[in-house]
LOTOR-450761 format. One line per 4 residues: number of its first residue (from 1); their letters; for each residue x negated, z negated, y of N, C-alpha, C. Coordinates in pm, whole numbers, plus 50000, padded with zeros to 5 digits. Example, Ala and Ser with C-alpha at 12.3 -4.5 7.8 and 13.67 -1.06 7.14 Angstrom:
<nodes>
1 = AS = 48681,49220,49431,48770,49220,49550,48680,49220,49670; 48715,49292,49775,48633,49286,49894,48710,49213,50003
</nodes>
This chain:
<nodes>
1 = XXXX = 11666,48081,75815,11576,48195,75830,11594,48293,75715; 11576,48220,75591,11601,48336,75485,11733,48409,75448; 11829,48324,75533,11971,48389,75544,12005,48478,75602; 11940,48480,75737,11925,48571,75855,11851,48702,75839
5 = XXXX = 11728,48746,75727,11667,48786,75682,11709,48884,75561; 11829,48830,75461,11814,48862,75334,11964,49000,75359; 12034,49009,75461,12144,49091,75488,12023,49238,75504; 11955,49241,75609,11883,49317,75659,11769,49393,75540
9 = XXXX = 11722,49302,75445,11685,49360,75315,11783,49388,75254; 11898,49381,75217,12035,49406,75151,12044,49554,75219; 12043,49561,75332,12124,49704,75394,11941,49784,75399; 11831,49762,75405,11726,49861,75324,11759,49916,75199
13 = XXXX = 11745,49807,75145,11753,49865,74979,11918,49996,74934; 12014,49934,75031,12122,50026,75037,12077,50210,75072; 12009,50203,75215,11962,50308,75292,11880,50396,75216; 11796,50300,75111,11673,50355,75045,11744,50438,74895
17 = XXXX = 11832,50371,74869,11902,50461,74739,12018,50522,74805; 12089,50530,74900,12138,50653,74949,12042,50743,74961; 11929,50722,75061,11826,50876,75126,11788,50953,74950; 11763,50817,74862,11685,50891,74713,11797,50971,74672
21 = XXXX = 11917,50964,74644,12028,50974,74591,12074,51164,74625; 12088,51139,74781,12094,51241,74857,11971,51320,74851; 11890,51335,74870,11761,51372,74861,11745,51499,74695; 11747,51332,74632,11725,51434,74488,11888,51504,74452
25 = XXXX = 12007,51527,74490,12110,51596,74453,12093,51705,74554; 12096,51686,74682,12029,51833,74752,11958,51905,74743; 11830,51829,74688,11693,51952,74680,11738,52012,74557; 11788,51931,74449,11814,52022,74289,11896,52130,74332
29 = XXXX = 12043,52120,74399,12089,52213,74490,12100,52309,74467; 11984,52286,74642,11903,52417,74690,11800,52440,74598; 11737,52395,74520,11688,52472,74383,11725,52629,74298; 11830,52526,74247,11934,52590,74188,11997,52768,74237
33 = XXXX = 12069,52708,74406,12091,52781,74473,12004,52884,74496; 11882,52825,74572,11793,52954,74586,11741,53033,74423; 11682,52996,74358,11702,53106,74220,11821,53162,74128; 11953,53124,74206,12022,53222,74159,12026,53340,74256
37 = XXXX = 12046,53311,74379,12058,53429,74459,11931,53522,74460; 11835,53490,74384,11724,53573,74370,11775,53625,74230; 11863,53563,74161,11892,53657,74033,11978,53751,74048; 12121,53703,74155,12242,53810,74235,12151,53933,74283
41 = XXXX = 12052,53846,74352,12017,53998,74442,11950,54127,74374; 11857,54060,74237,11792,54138,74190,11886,54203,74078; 11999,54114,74060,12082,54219,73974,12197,54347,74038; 12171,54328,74164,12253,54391,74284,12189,54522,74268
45 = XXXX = 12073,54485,74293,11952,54614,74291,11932,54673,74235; 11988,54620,74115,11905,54717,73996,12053,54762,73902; 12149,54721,73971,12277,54778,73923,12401,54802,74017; 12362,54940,74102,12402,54948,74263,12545,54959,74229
49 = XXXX = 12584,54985,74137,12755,55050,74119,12852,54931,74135; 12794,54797,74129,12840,54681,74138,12887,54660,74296; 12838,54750,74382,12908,54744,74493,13008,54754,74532; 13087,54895,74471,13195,54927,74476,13289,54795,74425
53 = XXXX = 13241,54704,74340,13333,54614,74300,13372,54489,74435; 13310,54459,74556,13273,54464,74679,13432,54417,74737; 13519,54481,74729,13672,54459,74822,13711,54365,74696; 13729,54383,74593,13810,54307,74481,13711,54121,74522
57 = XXXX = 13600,54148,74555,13534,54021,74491,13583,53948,74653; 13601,54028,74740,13626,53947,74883,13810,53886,74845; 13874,53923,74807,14041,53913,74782,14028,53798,74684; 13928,53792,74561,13938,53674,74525,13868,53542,74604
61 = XXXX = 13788,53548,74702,13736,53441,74787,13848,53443,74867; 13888,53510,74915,14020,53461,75044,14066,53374,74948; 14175,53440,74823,14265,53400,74738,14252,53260,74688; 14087,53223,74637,14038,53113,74589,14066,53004,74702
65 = XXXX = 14013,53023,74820,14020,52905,74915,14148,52929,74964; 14245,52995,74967,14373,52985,75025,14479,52891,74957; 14444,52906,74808,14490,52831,74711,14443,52707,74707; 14312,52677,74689,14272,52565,74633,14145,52479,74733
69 = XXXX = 14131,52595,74853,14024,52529,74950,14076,52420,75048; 14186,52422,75124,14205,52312,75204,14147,52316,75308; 14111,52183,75337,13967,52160,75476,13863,52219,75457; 13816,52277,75300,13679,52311,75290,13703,52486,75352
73 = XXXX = 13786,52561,75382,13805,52701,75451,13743,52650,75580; 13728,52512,75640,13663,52512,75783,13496,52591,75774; 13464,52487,75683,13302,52541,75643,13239,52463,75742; 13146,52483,75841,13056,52425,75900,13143,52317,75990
77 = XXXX = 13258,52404,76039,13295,52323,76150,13378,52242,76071; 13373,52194,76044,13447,52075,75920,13363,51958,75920; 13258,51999,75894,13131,51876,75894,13113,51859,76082; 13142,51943,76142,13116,51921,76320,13242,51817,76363
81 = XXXX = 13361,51851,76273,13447,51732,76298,13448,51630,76245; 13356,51627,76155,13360,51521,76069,13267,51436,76121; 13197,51452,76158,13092,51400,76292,13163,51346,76378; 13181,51355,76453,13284,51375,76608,13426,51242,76524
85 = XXXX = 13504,51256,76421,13610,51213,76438,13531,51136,76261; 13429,51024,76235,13443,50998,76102,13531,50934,76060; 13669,50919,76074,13827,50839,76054,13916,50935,75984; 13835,51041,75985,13929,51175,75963,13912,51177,75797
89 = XXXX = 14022,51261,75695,14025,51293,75597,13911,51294,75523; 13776,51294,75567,13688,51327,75531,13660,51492,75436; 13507,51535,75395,13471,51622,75395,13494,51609,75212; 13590,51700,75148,13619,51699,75031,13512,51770,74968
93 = XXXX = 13550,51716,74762,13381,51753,74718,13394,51863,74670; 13500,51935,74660,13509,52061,74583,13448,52178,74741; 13371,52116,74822,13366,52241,74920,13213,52234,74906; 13157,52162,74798,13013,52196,74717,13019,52327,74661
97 = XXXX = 13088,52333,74540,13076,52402,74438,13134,52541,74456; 13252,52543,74573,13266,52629,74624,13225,52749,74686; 13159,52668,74811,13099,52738,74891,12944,52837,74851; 12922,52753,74743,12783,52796,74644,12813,52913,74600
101 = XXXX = 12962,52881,74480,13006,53019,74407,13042,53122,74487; 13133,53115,74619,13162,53231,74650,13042,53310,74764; 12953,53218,74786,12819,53273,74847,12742,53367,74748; 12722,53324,74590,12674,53386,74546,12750,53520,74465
105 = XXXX = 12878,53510,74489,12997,53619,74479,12946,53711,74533; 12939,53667,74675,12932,53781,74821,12814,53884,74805; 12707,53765,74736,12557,53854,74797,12547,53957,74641; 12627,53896,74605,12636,54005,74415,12675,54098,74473
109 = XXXX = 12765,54127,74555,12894,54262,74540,12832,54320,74646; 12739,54287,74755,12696,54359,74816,12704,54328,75012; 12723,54199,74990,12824,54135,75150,12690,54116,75224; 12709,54160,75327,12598,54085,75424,12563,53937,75479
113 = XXXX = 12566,53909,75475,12538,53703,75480,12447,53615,75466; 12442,53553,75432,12322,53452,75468,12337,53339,75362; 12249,53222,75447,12262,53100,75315,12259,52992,75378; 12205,52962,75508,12179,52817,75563,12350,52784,75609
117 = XXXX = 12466,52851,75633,12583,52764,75645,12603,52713,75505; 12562,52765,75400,12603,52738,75246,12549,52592,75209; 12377,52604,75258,12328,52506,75245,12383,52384,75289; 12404,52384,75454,12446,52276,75563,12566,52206,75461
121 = XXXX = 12656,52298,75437,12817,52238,75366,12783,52210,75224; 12729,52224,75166,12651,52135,75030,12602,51997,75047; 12481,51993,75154,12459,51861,75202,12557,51783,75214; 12588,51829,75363,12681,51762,75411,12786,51694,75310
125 = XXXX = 12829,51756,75215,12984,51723,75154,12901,51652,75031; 12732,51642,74972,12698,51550,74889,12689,51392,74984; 12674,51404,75079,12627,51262,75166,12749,51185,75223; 12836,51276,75247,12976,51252,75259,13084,51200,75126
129 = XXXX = 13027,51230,75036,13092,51177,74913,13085,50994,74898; 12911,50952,74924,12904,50842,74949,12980,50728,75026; 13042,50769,75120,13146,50716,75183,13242,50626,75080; 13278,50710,75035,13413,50646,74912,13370,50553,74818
133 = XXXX = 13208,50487,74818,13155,50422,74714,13065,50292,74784; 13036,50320,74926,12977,50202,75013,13015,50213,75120; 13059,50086,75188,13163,50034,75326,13046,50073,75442; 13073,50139,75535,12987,50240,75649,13092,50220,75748
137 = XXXX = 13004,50180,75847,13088,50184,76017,13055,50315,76038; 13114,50377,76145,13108,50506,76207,13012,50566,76211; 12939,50510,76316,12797,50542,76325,12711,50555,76222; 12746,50479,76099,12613,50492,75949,12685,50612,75857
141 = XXXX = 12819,50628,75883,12869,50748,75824,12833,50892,75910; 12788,50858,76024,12775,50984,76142,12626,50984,76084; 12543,50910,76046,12394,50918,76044,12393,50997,75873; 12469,50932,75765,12492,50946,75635,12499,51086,75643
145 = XXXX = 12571,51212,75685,12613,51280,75712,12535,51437,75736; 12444,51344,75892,12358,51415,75917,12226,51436,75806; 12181,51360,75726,12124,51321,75598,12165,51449,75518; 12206,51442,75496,12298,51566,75389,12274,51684,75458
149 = XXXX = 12294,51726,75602,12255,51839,75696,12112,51854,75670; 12070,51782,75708,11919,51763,75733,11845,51810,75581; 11901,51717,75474,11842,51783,75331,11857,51884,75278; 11970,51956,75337,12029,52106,75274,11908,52241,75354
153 = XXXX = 11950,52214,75481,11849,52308,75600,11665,52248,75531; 11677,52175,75502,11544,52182,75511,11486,52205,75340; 11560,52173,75248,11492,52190,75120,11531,52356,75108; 11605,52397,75193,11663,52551,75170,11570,52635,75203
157 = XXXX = 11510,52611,75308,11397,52677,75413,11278,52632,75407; 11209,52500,75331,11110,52482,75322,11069,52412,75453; 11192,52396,75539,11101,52326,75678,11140,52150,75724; 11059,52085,75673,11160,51988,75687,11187,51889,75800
161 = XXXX = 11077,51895,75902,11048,51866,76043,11203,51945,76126; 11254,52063,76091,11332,52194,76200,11440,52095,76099; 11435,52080,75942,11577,52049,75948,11642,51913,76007; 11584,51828,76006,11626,51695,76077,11652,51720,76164
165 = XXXX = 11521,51796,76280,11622,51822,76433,11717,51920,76449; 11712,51993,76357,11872,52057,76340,11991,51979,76308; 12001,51894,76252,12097,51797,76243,12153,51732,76349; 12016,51667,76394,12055,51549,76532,12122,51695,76602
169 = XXXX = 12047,51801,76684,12061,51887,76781,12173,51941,76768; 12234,51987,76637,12305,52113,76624,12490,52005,76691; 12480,51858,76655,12579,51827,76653,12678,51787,76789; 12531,51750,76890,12582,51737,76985,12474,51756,77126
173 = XXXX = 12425,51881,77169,12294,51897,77212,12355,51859,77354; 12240,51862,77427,12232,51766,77567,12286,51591,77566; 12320,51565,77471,12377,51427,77455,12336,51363,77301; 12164,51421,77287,12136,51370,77126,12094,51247,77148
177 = XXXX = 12148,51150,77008,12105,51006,76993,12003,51056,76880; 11942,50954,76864,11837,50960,76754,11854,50847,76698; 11959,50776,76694,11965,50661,76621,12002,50725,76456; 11914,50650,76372,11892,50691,76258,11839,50785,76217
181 = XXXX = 11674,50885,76309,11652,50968,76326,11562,50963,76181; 11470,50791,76155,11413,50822,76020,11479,50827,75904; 11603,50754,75892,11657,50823,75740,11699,50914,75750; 11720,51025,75875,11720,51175,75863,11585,51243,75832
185 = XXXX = 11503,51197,75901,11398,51259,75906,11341,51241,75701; 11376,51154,75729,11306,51062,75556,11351,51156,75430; 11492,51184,75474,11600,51237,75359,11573,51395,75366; 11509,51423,75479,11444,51575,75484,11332,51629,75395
189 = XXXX = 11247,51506,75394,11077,51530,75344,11146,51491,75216; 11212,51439,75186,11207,51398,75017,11246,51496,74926; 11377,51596,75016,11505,51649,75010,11384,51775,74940; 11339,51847,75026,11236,51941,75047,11115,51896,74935
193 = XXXX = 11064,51804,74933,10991,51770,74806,11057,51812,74668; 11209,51778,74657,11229,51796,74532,11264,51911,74531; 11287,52001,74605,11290,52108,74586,11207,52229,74531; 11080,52194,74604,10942,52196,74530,10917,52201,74411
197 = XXXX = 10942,52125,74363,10925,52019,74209,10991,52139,74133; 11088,52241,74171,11107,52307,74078,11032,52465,74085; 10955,52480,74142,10860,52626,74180,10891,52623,74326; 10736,52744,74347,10795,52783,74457,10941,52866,74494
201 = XXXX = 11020,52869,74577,11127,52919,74564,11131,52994,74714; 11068,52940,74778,11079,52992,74911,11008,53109,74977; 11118,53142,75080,11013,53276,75149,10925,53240,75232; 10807,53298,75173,10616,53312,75262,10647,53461,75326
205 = XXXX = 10648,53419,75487,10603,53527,75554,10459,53572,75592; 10432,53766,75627,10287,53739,75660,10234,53685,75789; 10155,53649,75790,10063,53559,75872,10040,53644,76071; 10062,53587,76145,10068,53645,76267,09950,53695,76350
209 = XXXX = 09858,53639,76268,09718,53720,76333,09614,53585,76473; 09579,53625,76571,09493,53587,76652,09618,53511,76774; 09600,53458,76823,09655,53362,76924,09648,53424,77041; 09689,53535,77075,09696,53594,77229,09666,53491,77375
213 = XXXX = 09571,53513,77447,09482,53445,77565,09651,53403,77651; 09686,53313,77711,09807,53302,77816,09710,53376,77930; 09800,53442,78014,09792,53499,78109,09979,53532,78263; 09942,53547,78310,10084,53563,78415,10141,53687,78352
217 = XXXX = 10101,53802,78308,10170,53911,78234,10194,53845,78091; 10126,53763,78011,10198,53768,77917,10306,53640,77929; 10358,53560,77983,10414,53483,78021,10540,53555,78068; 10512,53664,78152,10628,53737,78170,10699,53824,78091
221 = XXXX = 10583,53876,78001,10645,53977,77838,10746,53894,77747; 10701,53724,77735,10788,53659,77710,10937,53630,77762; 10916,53602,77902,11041,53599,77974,11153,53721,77946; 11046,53805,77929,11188,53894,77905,11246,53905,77763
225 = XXXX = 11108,53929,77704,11167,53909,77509,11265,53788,77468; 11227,53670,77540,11354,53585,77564,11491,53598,77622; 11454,53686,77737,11626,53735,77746,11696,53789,77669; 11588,53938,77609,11705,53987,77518,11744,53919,77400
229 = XXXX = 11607,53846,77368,11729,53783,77254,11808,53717,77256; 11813,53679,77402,11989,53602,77411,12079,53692,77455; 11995,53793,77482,12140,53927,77554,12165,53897,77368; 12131,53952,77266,12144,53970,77156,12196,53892,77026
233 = XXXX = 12201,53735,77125,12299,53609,77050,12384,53648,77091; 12413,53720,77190,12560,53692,77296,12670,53843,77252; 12587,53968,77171,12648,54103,77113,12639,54029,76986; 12594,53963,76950,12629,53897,76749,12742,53798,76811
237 = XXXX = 12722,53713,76872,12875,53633,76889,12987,53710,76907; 12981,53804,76993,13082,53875,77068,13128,53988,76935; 13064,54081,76881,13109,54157,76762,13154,54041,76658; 13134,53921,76637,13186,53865,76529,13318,53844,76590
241 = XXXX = 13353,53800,76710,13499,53768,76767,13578,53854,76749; 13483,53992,76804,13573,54141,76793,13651,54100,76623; 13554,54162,76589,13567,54166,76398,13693,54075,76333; 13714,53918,76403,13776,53826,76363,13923,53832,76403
245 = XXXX = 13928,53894,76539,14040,53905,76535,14095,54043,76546; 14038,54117,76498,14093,54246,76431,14124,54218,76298; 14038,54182,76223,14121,54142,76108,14268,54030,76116; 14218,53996,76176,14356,53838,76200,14475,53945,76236
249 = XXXX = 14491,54031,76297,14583,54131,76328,14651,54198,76215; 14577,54231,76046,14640,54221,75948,14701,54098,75882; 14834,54116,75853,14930,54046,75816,14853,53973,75717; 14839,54031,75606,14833,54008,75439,14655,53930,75472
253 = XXXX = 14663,53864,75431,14531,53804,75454,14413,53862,75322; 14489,53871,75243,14418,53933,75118,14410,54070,75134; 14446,54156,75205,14390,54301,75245,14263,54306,75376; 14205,54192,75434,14120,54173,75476,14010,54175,75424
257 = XXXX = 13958,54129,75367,13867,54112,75246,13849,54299,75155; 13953,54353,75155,13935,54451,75065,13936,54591,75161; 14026,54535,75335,13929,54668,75381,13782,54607,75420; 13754,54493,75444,13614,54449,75490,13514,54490,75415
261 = XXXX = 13560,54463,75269,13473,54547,75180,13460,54697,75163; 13520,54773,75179,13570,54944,75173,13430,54954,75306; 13488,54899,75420,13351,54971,75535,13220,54927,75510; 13169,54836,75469,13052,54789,75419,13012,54901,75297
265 = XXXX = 13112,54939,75223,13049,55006,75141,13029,55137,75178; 13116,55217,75258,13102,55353,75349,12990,55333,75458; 12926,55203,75474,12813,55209,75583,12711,55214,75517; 12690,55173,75354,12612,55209,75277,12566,55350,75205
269 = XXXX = 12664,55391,75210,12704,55543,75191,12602,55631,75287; 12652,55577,75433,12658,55683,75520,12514,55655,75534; 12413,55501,75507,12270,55457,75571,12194,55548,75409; 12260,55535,75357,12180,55567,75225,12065,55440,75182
273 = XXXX = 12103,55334,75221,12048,55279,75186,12093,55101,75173; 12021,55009,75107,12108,54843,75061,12042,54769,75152; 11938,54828,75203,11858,54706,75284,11901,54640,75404; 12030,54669,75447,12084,54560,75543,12182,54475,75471
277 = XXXX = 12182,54493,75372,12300,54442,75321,12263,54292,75244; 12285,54219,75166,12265,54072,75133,12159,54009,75263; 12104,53937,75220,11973,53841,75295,11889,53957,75353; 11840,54037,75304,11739,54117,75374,11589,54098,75411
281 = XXXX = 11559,54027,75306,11417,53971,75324,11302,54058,75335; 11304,54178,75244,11266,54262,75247,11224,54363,75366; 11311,54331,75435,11333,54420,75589,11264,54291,75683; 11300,54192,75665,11234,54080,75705,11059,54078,75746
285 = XXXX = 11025,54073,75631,10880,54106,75587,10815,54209,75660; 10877,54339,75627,10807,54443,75695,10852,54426,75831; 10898,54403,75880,10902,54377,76043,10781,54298,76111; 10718,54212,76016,10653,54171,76074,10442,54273,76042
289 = XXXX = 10467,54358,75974,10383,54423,75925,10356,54611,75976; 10498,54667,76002,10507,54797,76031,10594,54803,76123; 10602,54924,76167,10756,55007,76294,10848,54987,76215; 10985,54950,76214,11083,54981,76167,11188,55083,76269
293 = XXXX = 11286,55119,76197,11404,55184,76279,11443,55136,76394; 11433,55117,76501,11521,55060,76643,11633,55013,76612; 11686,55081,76510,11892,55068,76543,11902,54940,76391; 11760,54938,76353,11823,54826,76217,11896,54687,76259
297 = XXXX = 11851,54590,76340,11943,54499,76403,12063,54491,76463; 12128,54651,76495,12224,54680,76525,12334,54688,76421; 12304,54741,76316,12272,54803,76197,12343,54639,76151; 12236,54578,76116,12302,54420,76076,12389,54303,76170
301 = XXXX = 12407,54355,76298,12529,54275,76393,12628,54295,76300; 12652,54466,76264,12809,54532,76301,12802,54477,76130; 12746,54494,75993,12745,54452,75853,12800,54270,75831; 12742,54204,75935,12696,54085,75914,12859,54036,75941
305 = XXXX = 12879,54080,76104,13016,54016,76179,13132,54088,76061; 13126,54247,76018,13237,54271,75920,13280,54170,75782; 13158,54147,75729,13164,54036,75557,13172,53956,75677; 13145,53816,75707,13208,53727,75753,13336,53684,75828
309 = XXXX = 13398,53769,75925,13532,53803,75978,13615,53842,75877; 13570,53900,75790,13703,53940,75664,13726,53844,75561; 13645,53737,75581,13674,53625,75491,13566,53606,75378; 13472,53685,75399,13341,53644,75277,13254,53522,75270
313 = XXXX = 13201,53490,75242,13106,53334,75210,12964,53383,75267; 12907,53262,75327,12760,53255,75385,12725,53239,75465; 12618,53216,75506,12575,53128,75623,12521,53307,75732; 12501,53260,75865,12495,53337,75967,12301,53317,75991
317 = XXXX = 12260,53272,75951,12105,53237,75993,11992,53321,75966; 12025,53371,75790,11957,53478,75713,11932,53621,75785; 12072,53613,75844,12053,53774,75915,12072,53731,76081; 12077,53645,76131,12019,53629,76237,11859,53661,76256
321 = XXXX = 11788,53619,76153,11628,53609,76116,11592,53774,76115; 11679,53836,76049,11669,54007,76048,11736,54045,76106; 11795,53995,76229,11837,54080,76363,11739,54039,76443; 11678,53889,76435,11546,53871,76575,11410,53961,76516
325 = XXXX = 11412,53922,76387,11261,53996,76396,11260,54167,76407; 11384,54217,76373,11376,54396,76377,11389,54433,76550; 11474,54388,76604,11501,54346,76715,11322,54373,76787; 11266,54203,76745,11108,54178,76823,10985,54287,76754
329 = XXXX = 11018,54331,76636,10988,54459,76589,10998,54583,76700; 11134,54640,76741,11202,54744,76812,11097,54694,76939; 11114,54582,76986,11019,54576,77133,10900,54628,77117; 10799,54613,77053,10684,54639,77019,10615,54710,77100
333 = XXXX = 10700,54856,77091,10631,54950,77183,10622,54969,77343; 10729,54868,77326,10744,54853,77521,10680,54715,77541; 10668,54585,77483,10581,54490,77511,10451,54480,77447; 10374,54478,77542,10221,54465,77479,10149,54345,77414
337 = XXXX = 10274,54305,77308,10261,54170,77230,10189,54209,77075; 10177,54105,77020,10125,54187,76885,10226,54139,76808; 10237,54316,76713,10402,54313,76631,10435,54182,76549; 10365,54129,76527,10404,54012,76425,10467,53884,76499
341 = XXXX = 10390,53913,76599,10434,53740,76759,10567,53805,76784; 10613,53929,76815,10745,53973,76869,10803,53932,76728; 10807,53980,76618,10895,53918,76506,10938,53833,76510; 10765,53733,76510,10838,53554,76479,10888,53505,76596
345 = XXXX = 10898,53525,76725,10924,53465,76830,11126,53539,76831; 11147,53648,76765,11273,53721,76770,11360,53614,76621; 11259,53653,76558,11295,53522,76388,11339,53462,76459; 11315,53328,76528,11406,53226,76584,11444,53218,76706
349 = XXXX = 11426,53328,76798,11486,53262,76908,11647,53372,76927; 11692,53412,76838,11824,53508,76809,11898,53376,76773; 11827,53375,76665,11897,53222,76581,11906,53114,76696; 11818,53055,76787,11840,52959,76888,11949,52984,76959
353 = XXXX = 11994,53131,77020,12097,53127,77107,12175,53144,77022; 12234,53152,76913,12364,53128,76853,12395,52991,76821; 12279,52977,76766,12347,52800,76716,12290,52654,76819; 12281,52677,76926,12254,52612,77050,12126,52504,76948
357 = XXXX = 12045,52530,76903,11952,52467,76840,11780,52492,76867; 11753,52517,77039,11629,52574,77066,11501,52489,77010; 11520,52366,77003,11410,52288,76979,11414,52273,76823; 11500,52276,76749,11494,52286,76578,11430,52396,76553
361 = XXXX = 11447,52529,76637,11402,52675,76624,11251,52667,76670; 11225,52626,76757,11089,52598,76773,11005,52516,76651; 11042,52425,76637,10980,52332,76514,10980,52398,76398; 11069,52482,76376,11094,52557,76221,11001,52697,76232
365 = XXXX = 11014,52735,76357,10872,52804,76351,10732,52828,76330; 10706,52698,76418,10556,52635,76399,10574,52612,76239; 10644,52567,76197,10612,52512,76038,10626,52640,75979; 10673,52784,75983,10659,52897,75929,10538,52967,75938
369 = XXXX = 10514,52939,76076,10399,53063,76105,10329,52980,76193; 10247,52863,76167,10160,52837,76281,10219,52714,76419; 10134,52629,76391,10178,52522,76491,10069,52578,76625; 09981,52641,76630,09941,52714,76724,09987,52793,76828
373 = XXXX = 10125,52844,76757,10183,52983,76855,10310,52882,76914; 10317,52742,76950,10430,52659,76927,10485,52692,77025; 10362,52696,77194,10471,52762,77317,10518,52877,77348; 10455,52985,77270,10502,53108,77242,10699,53037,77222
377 = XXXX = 10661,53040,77075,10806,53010,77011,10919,52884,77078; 10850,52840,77199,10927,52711,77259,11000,52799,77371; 10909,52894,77439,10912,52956,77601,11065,53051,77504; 11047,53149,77396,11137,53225,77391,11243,53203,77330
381 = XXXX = 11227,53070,77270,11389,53009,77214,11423,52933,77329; 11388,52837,77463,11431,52854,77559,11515,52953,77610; 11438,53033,77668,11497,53166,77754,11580,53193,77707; 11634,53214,77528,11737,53304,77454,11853,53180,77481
385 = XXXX = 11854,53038,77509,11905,52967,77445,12008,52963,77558; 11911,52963,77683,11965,52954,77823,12011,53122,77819; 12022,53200,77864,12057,53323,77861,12189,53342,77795; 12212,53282,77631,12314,53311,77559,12420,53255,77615
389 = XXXX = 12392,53164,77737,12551,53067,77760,12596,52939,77683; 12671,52928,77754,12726,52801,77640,12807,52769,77522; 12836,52947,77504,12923,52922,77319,12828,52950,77273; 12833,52882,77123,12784,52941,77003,12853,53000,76925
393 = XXXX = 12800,53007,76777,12907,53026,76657,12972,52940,76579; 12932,52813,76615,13008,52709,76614,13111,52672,76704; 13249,52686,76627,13368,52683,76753,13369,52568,76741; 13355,52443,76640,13370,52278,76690,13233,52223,76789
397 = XXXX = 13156,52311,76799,12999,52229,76841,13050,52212,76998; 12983,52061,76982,13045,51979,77165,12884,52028,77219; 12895,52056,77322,12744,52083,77413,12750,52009,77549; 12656,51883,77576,12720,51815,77659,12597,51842,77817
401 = XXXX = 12656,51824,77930,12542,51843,77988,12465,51930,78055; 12563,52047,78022,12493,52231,77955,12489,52282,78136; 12330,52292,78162,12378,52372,78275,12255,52483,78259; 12326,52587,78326,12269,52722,78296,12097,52707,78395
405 = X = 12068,52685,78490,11991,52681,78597,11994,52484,78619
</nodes>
């Protein structure tokens, strides 16, 4: 009996100092991470001429990972194969420190981008390191893995319920296991605790107001605000393809990067203004508070798909968030929703139809703004999710199952 017994406490106590292990090296992280890019951005701002430096800083990120990146140039979809095939080379550790520096390169010089792919490939490649130090069958390296996903998305964002099911979901939706769903789930809340531990760091949006009565018209205001935002996953996928392989059409891979930078900075020129440019939180915020411009989400497709197609660093999520909410902003006047519900319901359900992740988008909502508005935010990351089709922006993500109707 106590033989039979003492393996099974052996492989706890293992599970329990991996999740701590992982946990506290992710949340310090995303610590870390998030108050520097609050130092990039605010030194961006307050010293605009640093833009122009913008093409040079993209030629050394090509240059850097062309040289010395390897597998880590996959970025997300690296960890999607690494999932899918854990026999493979595995997820090398220099695509930590990497992906950090040239993220916070990008958002210095002026790149449009984001942070949750930055985050995901940090995790991921801390939980993945473990591999090389304790003997893991497939499946505990596929769970190990997701751990690292799960702690990055969620100590990054503050949500730590959306990041676990972003993990399980994002990797293989219509065909999710949940085996090992609590040391994902576990390695989320801890991940996100320690993140904490070092200030607040995270963005507080404002508050959405009164809970609109359900009715058959507003049920249908939804239906449609859900379409477009998948008409609107499906013009951000599609301009990033454009973008990708127009550049791929220049030879020199290092003149990508430096005209990518040149138009970003002539679109700054021509807007007179920075606020589409890094994260955009700012624009964020007031979307959910005032009118903004109609054309600002447009505005950040064509910024967002140029820095990323030319080879810049960052995650796609940040300005997904400020294409749904300017976007559910822009509706305003034609749906008789209240401006802040069109935001947050545009906040994630843009993001749902790109990264085939409707039910993480839902959960990460409620934990932003209200577990109250949950079928609001369920009905229109649905609709966007179904609407967008079956690619994402993940070219490794398997979608099993997928039927439109």
């Amino acid at each position: 009996m106590i033989k039979s017994v003492f393996p099974l406490i052996r492989l706890f106590y293992i599970w329990l100092l991996l999740i701590l292990a992982i946990a506290g090296l992710v949340g310090s992280l995303s610590a870390v991470f998030l108050y520097s890019l609050q130092e990039v951005t605010l030194f961006r701002e307050t010293h605009l001429w640093i833009i122009y430096m913008l093409p040079f800083a993209g030629m050394f990120i090509v240059w850097w990972y062309q040289r010395y990146g390897g597998n880590a140039q996959k970025g997300n979809n690296l960890l999607l194969e690494e999932y899918y095939y854990p026999t493979s080379p595995g997820v090398p550790w220099k695509m930590a420190p990497m992906v950090i520096l040239t993220t916070l390169i990008t958002h210095l010089f002026g790149g449009s981008a984001g942070r949750e792919g930055t985050a995901v490939q940090y995790g991921g490649t801390v939980a993945a390191q473990f591999n090389k130090f304790v003997p893991l069958g497939k499946q505990e390296k596929r769970i190990l893995l997701l751990c690292g996903i799960a702690a990055g998305f969620s100590s990054l964002f503050g949500t730590p319920l959306a990041g676990a099911i972003f993990a399980i979901e994002v990797v293989q939706l219509g065909k999710i296991r949940w085996r090992g769903v609590s040391a994902i789930l576990a390695t989320a809340l801890l991940s996100n605790w320690v993140c904490s531990l070092y200030g607040d760091l995270h963005t507080h949006y404002p508050p959405i107001g009164e809970v609109p009565n359900w009715s058959f018209s507003i049920v249908a205001y939804l239906f449609l605000a859900g379409i477009l935002f998948g008409l609107t996953s499906i013009l951000f996928r599609y301009t990033g393809d454009v973008c990708r392989i127009g550049f791929q059409k220049i030879k020199q891979p290092l003149l990508r990067p430096f005209i990518g930078g040149i138009l970003v900075i002539l679109a700054v020129h021509l807007l007179q203004t920075t606020k589409h440019i890094g994260l955009g939180i700012p624009t964020i915020i007031d979307a959910f508070q005032q009118p903004l411009p109609p054309t600002d989400f447009l505005i950040k497709i064509g910024l967002t798909a140029l820095t990323l197609s030319a080879g810049f660093k960052g995650g796609e999520v940040t300005p997904l968030f400020f294409i749904g909410a300017t976007l559910g902003n822009a509706l305003a006047p034609f749906i008789p929703l209240p401006l802040a519900l069109l935001a947050a319901t545009g906040f994630v359900s843009v993001f749902a139809g790109c990264t085939k992740t409707p039910l993480a988008c839902t959960i990460m909502a409620m934990e932003l703004f209200g577990w109250q508005y949950g079928a609001f935010f369920l009905t229109t990351c649905l609709i966007s999710f179904v609407i967008s089709g079956k690619k994402g922006i993940y070219s490794s993500q398997r979608i099993k199952n997928f039927k439109l109707f």
